[in-house]
C-alpha positions in Angstrom: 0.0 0.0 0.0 1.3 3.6 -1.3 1.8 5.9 2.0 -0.1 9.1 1.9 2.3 12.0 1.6 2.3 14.1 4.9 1.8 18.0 4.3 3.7 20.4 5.8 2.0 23.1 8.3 -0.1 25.6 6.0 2.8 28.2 7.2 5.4 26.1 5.3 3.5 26.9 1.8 3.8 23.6 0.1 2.6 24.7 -3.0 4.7 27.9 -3.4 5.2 29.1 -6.8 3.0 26.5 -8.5 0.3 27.4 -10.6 -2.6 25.4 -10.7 -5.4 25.9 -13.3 -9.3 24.4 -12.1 -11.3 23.4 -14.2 -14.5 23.1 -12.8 -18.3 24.7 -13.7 -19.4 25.1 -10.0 -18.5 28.3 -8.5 -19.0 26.6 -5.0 -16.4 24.7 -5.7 -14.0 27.1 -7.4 -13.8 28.9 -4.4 -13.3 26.1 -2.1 -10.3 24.5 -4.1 -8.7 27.9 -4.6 -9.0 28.8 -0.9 -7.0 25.2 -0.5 -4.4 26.2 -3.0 -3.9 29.9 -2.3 -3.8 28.7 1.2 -1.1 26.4 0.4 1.0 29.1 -1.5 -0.7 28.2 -4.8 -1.1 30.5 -7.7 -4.7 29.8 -8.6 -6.5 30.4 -12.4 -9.8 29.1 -12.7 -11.9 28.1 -16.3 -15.7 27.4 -16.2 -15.5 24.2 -18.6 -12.9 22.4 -21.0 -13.3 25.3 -24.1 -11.9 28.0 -21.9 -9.5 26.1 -20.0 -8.1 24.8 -23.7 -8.2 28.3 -24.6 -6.2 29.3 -21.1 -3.3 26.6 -21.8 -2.7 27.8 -25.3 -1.6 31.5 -23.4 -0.1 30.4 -20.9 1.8 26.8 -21.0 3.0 27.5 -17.6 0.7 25.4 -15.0 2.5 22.9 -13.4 -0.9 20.9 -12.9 -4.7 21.0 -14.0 -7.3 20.3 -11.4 -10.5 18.9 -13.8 -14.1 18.2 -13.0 -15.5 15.6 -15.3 -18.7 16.7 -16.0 -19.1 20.1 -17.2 -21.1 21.7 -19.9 -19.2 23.0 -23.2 -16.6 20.3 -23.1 -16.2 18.2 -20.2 -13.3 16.5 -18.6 -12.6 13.6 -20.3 -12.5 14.7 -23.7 -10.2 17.8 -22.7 -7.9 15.5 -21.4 -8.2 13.4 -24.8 -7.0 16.8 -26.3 -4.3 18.2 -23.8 -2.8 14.6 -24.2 -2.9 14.4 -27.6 -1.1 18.0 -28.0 1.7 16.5 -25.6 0.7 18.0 -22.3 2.5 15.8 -20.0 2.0 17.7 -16.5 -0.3 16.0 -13.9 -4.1 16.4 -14.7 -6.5 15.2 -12.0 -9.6 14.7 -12.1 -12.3 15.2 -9.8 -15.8 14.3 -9.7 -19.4 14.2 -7.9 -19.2 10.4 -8.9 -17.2 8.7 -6.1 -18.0 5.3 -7.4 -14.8 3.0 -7.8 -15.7 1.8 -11.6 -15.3 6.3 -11.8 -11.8 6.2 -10.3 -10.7 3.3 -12.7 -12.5 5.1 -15.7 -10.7 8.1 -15.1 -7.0 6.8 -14.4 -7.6 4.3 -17.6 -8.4 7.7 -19.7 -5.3 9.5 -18.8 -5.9 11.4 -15.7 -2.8 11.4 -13.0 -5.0 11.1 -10.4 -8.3 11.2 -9.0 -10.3 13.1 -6.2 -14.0 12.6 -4.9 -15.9 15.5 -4.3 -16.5 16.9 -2.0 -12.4 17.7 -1.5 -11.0 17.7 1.1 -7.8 19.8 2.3 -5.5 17.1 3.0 -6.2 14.7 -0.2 -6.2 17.5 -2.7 -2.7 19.3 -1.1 -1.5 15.5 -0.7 -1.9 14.4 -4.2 -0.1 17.7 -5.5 2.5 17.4 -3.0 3.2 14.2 -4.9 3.2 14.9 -8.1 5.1 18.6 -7.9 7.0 18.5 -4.4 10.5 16.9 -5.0 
């Protein structure tokens, strides 16, 4: 069994100078992951669906990881993800969803996704699975 990454006190910034693009059509939730990041020392952008966020990655190819709801109007998560990895965007792209079943989880890993999170987040797993993927 994989051990959880510990995170450091919020003081310590774990997160510092990252930038983190959410994708995610919920405003409730918007501002609940970017009060976890910011909190964390994130820089936080946020896009309302897959079209924007597209559009946000082709200006700035900076991100170091892409937080992605699966189901969202427009162009949801899976199919941007088809796209970003079929341009070559290798950073970690996790995806998070309303759907906490266990065939979900699968799904999403067997799509592409680096990761997966159940709504609703929580602190410690969404900070922990970043620390992972972007804290050497």
């Amino acid at each position: 069994m994989q051990e959880t990454p510990k995170i450091p006190p919020p003081h310590q910034l774990p997160l510092k100078n990252k930038v983190i693009l959410v994708v995610d059509d919920s405003k409730d939730h918007q501002i609940l992951v970017n009060y976890f990041l910011t909190g964390a020392g994130a820089k936080v952008d946020i896009a309302e669906n897959g079209k924007v966020a597209l559009e946000m990655i082709e200006k700035n190819a900076n991100y170091h990881a892409v937080l992605m709801d699966v189901q969202m109007p427009v162009l949801g998560g899976y199919e941007t993800l088809r796209i970003l990895r079929e341009q070559g965007y290798r950073i970690p792209i996790i995806a998070f969803t309303a759907n906490a079943m266990k065939e979900e989880q699968g799904k999403s890993i067997l799509a592409g996704f680096s990761a997966y999170l159940a709504k609703p987040i929580q602190r410690q797993s969404l900070i922990s699975t970043l620390v992972k993927f972007l804290v050497p």
